[in-house]
C-alpha positions as CSV (number, residue, x, y, z in Angstrom):
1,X,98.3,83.7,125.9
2,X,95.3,81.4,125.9
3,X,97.2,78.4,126.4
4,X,99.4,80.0,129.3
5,X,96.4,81.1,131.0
6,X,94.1,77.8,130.6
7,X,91.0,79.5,128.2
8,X,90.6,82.7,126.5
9,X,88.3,83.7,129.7
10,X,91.1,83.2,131.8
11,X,93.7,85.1,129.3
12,X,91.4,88.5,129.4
13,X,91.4,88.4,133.1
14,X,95.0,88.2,133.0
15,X,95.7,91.0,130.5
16,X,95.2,93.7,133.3
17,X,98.3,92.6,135.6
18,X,100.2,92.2,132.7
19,X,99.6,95.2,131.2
20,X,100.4,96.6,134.8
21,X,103.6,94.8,134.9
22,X,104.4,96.7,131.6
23,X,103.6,99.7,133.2
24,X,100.1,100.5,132.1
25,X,97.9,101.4,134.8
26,X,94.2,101.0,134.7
27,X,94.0,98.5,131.9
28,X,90.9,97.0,131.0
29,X,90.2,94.4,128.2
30,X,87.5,94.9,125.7
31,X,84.1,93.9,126.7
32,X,81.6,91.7,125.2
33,X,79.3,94.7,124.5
34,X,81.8,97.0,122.8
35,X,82.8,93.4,120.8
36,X,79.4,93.1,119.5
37,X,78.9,96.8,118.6
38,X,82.7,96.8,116.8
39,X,81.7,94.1,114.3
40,X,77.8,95.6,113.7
41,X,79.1,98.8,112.7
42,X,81.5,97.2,110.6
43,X,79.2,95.2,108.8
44,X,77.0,97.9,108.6
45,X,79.5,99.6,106.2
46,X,80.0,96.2,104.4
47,X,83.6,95.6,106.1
48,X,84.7,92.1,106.5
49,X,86.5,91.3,110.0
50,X,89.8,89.2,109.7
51,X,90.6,87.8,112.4
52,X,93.9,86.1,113.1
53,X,92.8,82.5,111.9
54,X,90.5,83.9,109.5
55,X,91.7,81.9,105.6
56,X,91.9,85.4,104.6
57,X,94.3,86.9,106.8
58,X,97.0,88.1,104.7
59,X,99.9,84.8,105.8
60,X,102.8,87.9,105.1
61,X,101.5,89.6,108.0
62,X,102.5,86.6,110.7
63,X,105.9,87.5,110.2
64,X,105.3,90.8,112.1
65,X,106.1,89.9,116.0
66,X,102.8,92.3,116.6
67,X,100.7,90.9,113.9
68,X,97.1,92.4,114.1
69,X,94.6,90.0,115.8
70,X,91.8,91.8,113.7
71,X,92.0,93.3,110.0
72,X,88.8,95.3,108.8
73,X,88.9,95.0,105.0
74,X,86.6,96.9,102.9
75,X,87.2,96.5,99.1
76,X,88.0,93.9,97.1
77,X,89.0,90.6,99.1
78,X,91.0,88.8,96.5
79,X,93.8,91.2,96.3
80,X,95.4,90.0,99.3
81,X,96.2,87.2,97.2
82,X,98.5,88.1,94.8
83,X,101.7,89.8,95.0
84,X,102.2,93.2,96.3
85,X,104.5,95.6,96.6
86,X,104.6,98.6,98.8
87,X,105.6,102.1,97.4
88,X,105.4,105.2,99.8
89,X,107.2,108.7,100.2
90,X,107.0,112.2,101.0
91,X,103.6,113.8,101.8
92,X,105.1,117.3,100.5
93,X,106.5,115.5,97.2
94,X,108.1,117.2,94.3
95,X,106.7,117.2,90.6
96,X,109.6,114.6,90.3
97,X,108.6,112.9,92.8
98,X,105.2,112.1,92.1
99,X,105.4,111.4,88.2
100,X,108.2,109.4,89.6
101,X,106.0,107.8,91.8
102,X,103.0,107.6,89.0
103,X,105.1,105.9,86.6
104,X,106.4,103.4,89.1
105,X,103.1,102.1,90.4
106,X,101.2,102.1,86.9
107,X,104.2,99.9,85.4
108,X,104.5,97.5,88.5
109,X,100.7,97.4,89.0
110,X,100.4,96.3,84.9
111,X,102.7,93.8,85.7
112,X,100.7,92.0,87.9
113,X,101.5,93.4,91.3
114,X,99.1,95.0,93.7
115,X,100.4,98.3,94.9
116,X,100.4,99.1,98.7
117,X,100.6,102.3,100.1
118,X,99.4,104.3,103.2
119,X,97.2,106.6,101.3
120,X,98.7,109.5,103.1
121,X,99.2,112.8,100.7
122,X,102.2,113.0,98.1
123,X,103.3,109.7,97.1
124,X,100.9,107.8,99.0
125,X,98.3,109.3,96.6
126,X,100.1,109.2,93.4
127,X,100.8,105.5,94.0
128,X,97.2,104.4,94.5
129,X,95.8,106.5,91.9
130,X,98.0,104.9,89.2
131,X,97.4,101.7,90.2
132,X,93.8,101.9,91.1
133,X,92.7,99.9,87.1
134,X,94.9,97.5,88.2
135,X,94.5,96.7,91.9
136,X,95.8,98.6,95.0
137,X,95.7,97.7,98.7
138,X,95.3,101.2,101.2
139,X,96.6,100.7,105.0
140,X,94.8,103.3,106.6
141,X,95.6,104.3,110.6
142,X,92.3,105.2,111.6
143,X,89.2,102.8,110.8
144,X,88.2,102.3,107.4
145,X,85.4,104.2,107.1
146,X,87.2,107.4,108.0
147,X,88.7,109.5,105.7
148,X,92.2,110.9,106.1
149,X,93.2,113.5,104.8
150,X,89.8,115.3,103.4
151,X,91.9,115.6,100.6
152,X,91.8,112.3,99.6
153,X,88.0,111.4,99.6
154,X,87.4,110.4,95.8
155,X,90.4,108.8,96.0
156,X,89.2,106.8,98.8
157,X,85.9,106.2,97.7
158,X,87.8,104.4,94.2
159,X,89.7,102.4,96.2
160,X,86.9,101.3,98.1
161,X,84.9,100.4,95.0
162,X,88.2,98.9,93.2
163,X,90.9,98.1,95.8
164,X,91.2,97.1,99.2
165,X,91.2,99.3,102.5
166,X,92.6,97.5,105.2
167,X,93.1,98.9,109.0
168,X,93.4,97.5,112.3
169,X,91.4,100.2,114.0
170,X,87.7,99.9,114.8
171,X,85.3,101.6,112.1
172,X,84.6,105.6,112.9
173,X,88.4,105.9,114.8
174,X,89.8,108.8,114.2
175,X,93.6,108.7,113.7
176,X,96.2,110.4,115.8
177,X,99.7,110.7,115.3
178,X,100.6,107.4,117.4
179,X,98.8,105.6,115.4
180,X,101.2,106.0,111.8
181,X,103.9,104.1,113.0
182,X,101.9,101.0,113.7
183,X,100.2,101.6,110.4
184,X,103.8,101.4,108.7
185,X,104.4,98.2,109.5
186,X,101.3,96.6,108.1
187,X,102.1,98.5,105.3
188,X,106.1,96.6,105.0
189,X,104.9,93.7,106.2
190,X,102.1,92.9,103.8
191,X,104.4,93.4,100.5
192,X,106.7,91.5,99.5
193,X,109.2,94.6,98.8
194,X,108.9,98.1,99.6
195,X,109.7,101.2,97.1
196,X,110.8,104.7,98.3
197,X,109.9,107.4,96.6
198,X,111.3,110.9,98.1
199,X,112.0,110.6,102.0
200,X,113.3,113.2,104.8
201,X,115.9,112.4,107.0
202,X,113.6,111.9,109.6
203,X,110.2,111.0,108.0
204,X,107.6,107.8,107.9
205,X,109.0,106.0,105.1
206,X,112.4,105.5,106.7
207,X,110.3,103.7,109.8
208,X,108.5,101.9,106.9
209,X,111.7,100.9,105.3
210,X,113.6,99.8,108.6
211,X,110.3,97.7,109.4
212,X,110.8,96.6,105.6
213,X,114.6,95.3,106.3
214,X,113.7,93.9,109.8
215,X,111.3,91.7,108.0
216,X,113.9,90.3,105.4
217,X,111.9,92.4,102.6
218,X,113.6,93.8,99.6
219,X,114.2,97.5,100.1
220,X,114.4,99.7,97.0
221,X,114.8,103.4,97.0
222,X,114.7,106.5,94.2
223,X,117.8,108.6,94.2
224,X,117.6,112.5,94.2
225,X,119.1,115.6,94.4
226,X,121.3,116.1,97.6
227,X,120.3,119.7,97.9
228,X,117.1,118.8,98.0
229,X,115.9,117.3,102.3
230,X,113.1,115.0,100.6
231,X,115.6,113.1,99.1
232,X,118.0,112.9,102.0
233,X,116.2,109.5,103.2
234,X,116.2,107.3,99.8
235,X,119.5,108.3,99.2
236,X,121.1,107.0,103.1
237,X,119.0,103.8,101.9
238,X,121.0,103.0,98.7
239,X,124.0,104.2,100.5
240,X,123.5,101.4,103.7
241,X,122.3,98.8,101.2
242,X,119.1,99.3,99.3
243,X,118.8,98.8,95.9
244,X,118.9,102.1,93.3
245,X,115.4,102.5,91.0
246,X,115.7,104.8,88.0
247,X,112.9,102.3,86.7
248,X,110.2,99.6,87.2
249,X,112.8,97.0,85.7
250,X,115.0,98.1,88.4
251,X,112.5,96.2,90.7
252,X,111.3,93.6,88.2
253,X,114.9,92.6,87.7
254,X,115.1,92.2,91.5
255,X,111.8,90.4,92.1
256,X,111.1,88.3,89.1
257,X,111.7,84.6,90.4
258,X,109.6,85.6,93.3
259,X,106.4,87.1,90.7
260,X,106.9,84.2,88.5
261,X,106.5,81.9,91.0
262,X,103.5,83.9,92.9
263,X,101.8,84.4,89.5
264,X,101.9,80.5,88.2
265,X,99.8,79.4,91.0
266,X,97.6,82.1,91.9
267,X,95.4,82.5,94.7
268,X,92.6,84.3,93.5
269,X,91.8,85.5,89.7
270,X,93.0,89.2,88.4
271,X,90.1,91.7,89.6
272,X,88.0,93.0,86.5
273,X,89.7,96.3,85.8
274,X,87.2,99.6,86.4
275,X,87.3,102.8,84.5
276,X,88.7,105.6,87.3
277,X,86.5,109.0,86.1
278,X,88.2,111.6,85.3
279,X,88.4,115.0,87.5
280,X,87.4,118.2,86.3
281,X,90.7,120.5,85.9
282,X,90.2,123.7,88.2
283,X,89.1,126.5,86.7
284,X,89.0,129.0,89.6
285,X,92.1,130.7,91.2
286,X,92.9,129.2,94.9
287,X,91.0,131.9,97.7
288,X,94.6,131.9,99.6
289,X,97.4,133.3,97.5
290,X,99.5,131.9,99.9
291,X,98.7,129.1,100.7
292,X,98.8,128.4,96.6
293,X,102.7,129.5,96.2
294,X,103.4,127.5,99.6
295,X,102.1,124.5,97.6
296,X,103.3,125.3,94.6
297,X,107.4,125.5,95.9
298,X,106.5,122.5,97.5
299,X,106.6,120.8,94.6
300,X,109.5,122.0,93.1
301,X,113.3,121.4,93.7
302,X,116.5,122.2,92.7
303,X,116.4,119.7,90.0
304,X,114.6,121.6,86.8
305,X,111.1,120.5,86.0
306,X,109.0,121.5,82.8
307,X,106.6,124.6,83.5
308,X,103.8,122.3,82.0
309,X,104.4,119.3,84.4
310,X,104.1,121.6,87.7
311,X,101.0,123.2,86.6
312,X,99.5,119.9,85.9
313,X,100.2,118.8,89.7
314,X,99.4,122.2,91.3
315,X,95.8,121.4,90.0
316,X,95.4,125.5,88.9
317,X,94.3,127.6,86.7
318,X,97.1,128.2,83.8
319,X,96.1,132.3,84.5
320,X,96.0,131.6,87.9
321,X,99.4,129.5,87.8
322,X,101.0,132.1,85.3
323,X,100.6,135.1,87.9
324,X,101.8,132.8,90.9
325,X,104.9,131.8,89.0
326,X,105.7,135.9,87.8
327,X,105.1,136.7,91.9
328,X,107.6,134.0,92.8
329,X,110.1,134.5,90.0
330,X,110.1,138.2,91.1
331,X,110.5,137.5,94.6
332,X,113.5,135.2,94.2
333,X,112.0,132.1,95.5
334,X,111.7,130.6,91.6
335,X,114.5,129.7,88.9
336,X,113.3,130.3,85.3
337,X,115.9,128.1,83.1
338,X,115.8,128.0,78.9
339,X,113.6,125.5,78.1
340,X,110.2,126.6,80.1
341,X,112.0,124.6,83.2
342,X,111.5,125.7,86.8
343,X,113.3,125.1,89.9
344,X,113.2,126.2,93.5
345,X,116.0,128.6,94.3
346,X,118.0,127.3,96.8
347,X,117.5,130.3,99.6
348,X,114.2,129.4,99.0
C-alpha cells in the first residue's frame, strides 16, 4: 500500500476511497491518538505489540493473504518459536470427546509441540488445560485482556502466567460473533497441522480446518459415532481427505520429519514447566436442575461412556449427579448398559 501510494501518510489518506470502492461507506483510518492510547493500555497490562516486521511475528502467519498487521501477545514470547499444532472441536463436547481431546494435547504437548487452540468451551478448554505444563498458545477474538467465556477465567489466567495469549483485537474489545471466523484462521495458520476433535456439520472447526487445507497444513480429524451431529464434521474430513486419529502417533507418524527438523535447531529454549493447582471438586448441587441435566446429556452420546468418567466432567456432586442420572434414566433421555456405562438415548 505504502509503496503504491508514495509514504504511509499518503496510504492512510487513501484507505477511505478504497474502502468506499469496496463498498464501505464512511471509512475512517485509525488516528494518531487512538494509536497511542491502543499500545498504553496494552502495555499497561504487560502485552507486547507485534507488529508485522516485528522479529517476533510468528513467520507461519505470512502465509495468510490477511495476515494481521498487529498481534498483542501476553504470555510467554518464546513459544511462538517452536512447533505447534492446533487442536480444536465442539464447544458442547461429549465425555469422549474431551478425554479424547485431553489425551491428545498432553501426549503431543510432551512431545515437544505447543498446543494451539481458540480457548472457546469443550475442546478448546480440554486442549489448553492438558497442555498448559508443557506450553500452549490461546487465539482469543476479543483483546487479550478480556475473558471469554466467564467460564474460562482460571483457565485464562494459567495461560497467561504459562502460555501465550495472542489476539489481533485491541486490549478491553469485547468479542462478537463476526469476529470467530477471523480468529480461526490465526488459529490454522499459526500451526503447522490442525486436529479436530468432535465437529457439527456446520460448526467453527470445519472453517478452521478449510482455512487449515487452504494453507497447505496437515489436516487430521477424530472419527465418531454417525448417530451422533458432533461428529458429523470430523468424519466428512477423513472422508474428503484428512487423516484418521485414534492416537497421538497417528499425528506423530504424519509429522515427524517436520518436528525433527523444527526441534534440532530451535529457536528459543523449552519454557520451565509450572505446576497448574488443582480445583476444588464441587461439593454443592447446581441451583438449576435443568440447566444441570441439559449439561449433563450434553456430554453424552450414543457411544457408552463409564458412569465415573461423566461425573468427573459434569464437575458435580456424586449425590447430586446420582439423582440427576435416576431423573433422566426415568424420563427416557438416559441408557443405563451392564458395566456402569451410560449413553444418550437416541430420541433424546
Amino acid at each position: 500500500m505504502e509503496e503504491h501510494a508514495g509514504d504511509a501518510s499518503a496510504a492512510l489518506g487513501a484507505l477511505p476511497n478504497i474502502a468506499k470502492g469496496a463498498g464501505v461507506e464512511g471509512y475512517r483510518p485509525c488516528t494518531i491518538a487512538q494509536a497511542q492510547a491502543e499500545l498504553s493500555s496494552g502495555r499497561r497490562l504487560g502485552a507486547t505489540p507485534l507488529f508485522y516486521d516485528h522479529p517476533l511475528y510468528p513467520d507461519a502467519l505470512r502465509d495468510l493473504s490477511d495476515a494481521p498487521p498487529l498481534l498483542w501477545a501476553q504470555g510467554k514470547l518464546e513459544l511462538l518459536g517452536r512447533p505447534s499444532i492446533a487442536l480444536v472441536g465442539a464447544r458442547n463436547a461429549s465425555s469422549l470427546g474431551r478425554r479424547m481431546a485431553r489425551g491428545l494435547a498432553r501426549d503431543l504437548a510432551r512431545e515437544g509441540w505447543v498446543i494451539v487452540s481458540g480457548l472457546a468451551r469443550g475442546i478448546d478448554a480440554e486442549a489448553h488445560a492438558a497442555s498448559l505444563e508443557h506450553g500452549t498458545i490461546a487465539v482469543v477474538a476479543g483483546g487479550v485482556d478480556v475473558i471469554y467465556p466467564k467460564e474460562n477465567a482460571q483457565l485464562t489466567a494459567d495461560i497467561a502466567r504459562t502460555g501465550l495469549i495472542l489476539s489481533e483485537m485491541p486490549p478491553g474489545y469485547r468479542p462478537q460473533a463476526r469476529h470467530f471466523p477471523r480468529r480461526n484462521r490465526i488459529v490454522a495458520g499459526l500451526a503447522q497441522a490442525l486436529v479436530v476433535v468432535e465437529a457439527a456439520a456446520k460448526s467453527g472447526s470445519l472453517i478452521t480446518a478449510r482455512e487449515a487445507a487452504d494453507l497447505s497444513r496437515e489436516v487430521f480429524a477424530v472419527p465418531g459415532q454417525p448417530l451422533d451431529a458432533r461428529a458429523q464434521g470430523c468424519n466428512w474430513l477423513i472422508r474428503d481427505g484428512a487423516t484418521l486419529v485414534q492416537g497421538k502417533d497417528d499425528v506423530l507418524n504424519a509429522l515427524r520429519p517436520l518436528h525433527t527438523s523444527a526441534v534440532e535447531e530451535p529457536r528459543y529454549a523449552t519454557p520451565r514447566a509450572v505446576q497448574r493447582p488443582c480445583t476444588p471438586p464441587d461439593t454443592h448441587a447446581p441451583p438449576d436442575r435443568d440447566a444441570a441435566a441439559r449439561s449433563v446429556l450434553e456430554l453424552l452420546g450414543p457411544s457408552p461412556v463409564p458412569e465415573d468418567v461423566v461425573l468427573r466432567d459434569s464437575g458435580m456432586a456424586a449425590p447430586s449427579f446420582a439423582a440427576l442420572m435416576t431423573d433422566l434414566e426415568l424420563q427416557g433421555h438416559v441408557v443405563r448398559s451392564p458395566g456402569g456405562l451410560l449413553s444418550r438415548a437416541s430420541a433424546a
